[in-house]
N, C-alpha and C positions, 0 to 999 in steps of 0.2 A: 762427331765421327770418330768411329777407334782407328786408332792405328796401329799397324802391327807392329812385334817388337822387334824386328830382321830388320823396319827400316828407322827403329827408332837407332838401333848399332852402327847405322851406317850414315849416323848426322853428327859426323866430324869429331874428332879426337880434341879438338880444345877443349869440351864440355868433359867431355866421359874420362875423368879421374876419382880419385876421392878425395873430398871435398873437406880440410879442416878449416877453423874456427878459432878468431879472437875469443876468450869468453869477457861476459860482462860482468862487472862486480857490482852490487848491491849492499851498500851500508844497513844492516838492522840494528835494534835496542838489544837484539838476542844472540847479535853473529858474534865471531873471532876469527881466529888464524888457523884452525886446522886444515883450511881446504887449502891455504899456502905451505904448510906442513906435511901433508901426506903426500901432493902430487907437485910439489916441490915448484911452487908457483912464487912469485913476488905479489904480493896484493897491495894494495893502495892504503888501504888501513888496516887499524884491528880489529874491527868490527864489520868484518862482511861474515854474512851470514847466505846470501845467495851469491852463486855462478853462476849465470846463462850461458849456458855453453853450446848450444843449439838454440836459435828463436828470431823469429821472426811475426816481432808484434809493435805498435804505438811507441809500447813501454818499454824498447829495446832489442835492436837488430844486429843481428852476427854479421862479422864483416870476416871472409873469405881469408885464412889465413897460406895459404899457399897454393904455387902454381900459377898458370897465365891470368888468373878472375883473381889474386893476391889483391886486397884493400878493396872488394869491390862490395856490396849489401848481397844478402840469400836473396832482399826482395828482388832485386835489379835482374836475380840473374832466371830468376821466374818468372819475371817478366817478359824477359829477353826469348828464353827457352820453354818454359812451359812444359809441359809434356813429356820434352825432351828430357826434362832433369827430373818431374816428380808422378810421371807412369802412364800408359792409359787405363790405367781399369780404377783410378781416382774420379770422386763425384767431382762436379766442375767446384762446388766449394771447399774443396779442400787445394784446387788449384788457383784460386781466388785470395784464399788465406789458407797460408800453410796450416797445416792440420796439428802440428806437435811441438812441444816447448820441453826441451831438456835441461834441466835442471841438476847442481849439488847446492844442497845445503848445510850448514855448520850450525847447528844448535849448541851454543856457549852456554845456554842460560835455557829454562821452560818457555816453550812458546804460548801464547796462547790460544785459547779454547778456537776455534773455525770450524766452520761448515761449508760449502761450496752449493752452488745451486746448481738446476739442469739447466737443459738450453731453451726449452720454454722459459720457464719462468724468466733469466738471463734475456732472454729475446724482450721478456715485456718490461722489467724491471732497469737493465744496466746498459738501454741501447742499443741495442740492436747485438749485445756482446755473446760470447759462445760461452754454456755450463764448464761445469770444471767437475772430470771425472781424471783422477790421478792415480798414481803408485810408488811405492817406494821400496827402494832397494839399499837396507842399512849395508853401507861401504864400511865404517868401524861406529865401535858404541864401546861408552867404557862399561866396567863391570858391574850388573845392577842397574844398568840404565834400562828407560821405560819408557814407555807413552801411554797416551789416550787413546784412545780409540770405539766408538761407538759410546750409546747412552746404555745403560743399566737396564735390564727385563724390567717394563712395567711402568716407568717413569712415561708422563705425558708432557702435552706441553704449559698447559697449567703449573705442574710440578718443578718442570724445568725453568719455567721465567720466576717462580715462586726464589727456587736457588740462585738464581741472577741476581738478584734485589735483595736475595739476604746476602749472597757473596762468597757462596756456602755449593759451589757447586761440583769440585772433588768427588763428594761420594754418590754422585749420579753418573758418574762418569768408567766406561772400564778401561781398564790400568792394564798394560801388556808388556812384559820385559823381554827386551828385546837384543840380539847378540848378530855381531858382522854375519850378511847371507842372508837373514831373515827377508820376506816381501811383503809387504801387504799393498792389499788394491783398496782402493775410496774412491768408491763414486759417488756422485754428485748427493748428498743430502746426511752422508756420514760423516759426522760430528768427531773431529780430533787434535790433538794436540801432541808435539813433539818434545818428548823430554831434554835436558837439558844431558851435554855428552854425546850426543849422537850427530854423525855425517851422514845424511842419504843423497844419492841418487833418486832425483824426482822423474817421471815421465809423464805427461797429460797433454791436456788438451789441449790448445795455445790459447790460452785465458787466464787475466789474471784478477778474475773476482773471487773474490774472498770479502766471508762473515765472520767478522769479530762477536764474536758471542761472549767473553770474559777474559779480562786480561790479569785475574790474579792481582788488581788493585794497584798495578803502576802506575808511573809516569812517565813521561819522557823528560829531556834535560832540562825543559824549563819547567820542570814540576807537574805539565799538564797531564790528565787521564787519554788513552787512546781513544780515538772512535769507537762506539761499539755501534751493533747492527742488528740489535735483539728484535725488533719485529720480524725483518726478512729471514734472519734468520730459522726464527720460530717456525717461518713460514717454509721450512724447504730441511726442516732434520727430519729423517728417517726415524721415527717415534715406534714403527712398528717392527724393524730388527729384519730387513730382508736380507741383510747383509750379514755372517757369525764374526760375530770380532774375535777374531784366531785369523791367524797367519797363513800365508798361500802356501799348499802344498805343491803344488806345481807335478810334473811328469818329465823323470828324467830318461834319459835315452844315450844311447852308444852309440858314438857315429866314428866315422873313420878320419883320425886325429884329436880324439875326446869326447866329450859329453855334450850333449842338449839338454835344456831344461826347459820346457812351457810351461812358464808361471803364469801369464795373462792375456788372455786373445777375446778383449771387449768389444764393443759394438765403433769405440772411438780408435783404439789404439793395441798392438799385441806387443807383444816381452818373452822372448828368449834368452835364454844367458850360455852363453858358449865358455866351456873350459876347454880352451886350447891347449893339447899340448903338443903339439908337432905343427900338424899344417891340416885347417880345415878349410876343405873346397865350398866355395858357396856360388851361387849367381845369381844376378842381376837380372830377368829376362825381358825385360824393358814396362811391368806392368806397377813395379811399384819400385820407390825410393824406399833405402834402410838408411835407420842410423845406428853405427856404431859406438859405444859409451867406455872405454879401457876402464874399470875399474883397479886392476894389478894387474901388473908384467910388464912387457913390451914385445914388439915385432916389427910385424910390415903386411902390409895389405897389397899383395904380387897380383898385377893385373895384367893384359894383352896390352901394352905400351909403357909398362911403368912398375916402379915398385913405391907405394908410400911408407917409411918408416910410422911406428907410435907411438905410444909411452902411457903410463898410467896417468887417468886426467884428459885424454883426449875425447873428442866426439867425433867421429868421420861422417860425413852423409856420402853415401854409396850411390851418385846416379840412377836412375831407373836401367838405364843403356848400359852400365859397363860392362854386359855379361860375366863369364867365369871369371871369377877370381879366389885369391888363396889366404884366408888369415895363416899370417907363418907367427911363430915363437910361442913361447908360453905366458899365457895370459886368460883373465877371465874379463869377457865381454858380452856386456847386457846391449842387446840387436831387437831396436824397437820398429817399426812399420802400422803400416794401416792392414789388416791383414781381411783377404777374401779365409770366412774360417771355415768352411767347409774345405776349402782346396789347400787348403795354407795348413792347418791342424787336423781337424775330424777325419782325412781321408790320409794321412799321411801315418796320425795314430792308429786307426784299424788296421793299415796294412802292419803293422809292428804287433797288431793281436789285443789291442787296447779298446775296450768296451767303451762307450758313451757313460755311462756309470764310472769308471775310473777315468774318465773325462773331466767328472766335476770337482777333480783337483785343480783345475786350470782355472781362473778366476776370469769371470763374466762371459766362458765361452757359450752358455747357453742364455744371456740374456737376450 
């Protein structure tokens, strides 16, 4: 049954704030300290290489960092609310399992080689688990840093397990250098790897399978080689190139208090990045939950009962319910959602005079 969203405003102000975030740290072979560095965090070691900074998964659940729900699980309070916190115009499975997993990463070291599957295959292969289509939003890179990203014109899979086995598989691989701003989208079956130097902001699908295709010949501390996953793999890289390994252009726009930018509005998840610089009006109109990502600045997110301060490094989830509200300060904030993209993008760019052809700078809006 939908509900409207006049009475999703009117189910109690304990809910409808925004909503921050313990994040979670994860030790990797490849992390370090930058992400306590830049957003002036204390971490637990020197090798975290992920944040969870939004998520609600098996592998790790955000516990409520302020306000009346302070220390309480995202899952508890979905449970509790439903609807109420994550929209009505959500499929019941994304109300089931939250739909998005926010992510920063610190790449200390070259990660290696992965590929992600879709949600078939995932559905038969990893459990019943959801594909992993992602994006990334380099936060800093040092000079000359780079990645992977896609397989080389031409390369099969023959070709490709051939360089598995010799160990030899760099120059199958294409190479992208990459500087703070930059986006790119990977969806499910594009083969890549994050060079070493680089911070991203991850956004995807709440799934955490991952194909080790080459780890560049490591080990870990007790000498052993990592898993790899070279069948499944094989079985789920993009061999035929539907994807240009080059970087999102995205479509930027003038709004009143700064810039828009639609870099990604996929079939799982969209991505705007807001350059604030005064105060920009947004709403909540009770059909879908945002999340807010601070990559630089600070402010406050000024709502009808409240004001939240934030700081670079935060995540906010924005209610479905809170109606209007105002990002105030100067700051640049990456606002991911599940987006309807006809109503959300297509019809919002045409009125601004933006063809469906300058459209497909926007990554997966017409898959």
């Amino acid at each position: 049954m939908m509900i409207a969203a006049e009475q999703i405003l009117n189910w109690g102000d304990s809910l409808l704030y925004p909503l921050l975030f313990d994040p979670i740290y994860k030790s990797r072979i490849w992390g370090g300290e930058r992400i306590g560095q830049i957003f002036d965090r204390q971490l637990p070691s020197n090798d975290i290489g992920e944040s969870w900074d939004v998520a609600c998964h098996k592998n790790g659940t955000s516990l409520i960092a302020n306000g009346p729900h302070k220390g309480r699980a995202l899952d508890e309070l979905i449970e509790e609310y439903g609807r109420r916190l994550m929209g009505t115009a959500l499929d019941e499975k994304d109300i089931e399992k939250f739909p998005l997993l926010i992510k920063i990463l610190d790449a200390s070291q070259l990660l290696s080689v992965q590929v992600h599957p879709g949600d078939e295959y995932a559905a038969l292969h990893e459990n019943g688990e959801l594909g992993k289509t992602e994006m990334w939003y380099i936060i800093d890179a040092e000079p000359d840093a780079y990645l992977y990203y896609g397989v080389k014109p031409g390369v099969d899979a023959d070709a490709f397990r051939a360089a598995i086995e010799r160990g030899d598989v760099e120059p199958y691989l294409c190479a992208l250098k990459v500087e703070e701003g930059d986006v790119l989208y990977i969806p499910s079956g594009m083969v890549h790897a994050i060079g070493s130097g680089i911070v991203i902001c991850e956004i995807q699908q709440n799934s955490d399978t991952t194909y080790r295709v080459f780890d560049w010949n490591r080990t870990d501390d007790e000498g052993n080689p990592r898993e790899l996953h070279i069948d499944k793999a094989l079985d789920v890289i993009d061999f035929e190139g539907r994807y240009p390994s080059e970087k999102v252009k995205g479509i930027r726009v003038d709004v009143d208090g700064g810039f828009k930018t639609y870099f990604v509005a996929g079939p799982y998840f969209a991505m705007e990045k807001l350059e604030i610089e005064r105060g920009m009006d947004e709403t909540a109109e009770g059909d879908k939950f945002y999340i807010l990502t601070i990559v630089s600045g600070q402010g406050s997110i000024d709502y009808d009962g409240g004001s939240q301060p934030f700081k670079a490094g935060d995540s906010i989830m924005i209610p479905a319910g809170l109606g209007e509200y105002t990002i105030r300060g100067g700051a640049t904030v990456l606002k991911s959602y599940i987006p309807d993209r006809e109503k959300d993008i297509i019809s919002v760019l045409e009125a601004k005079g933006y063809s469906r052809k300058d459209m497909e700078a926007i990554a997966g809006l017409f898959d």
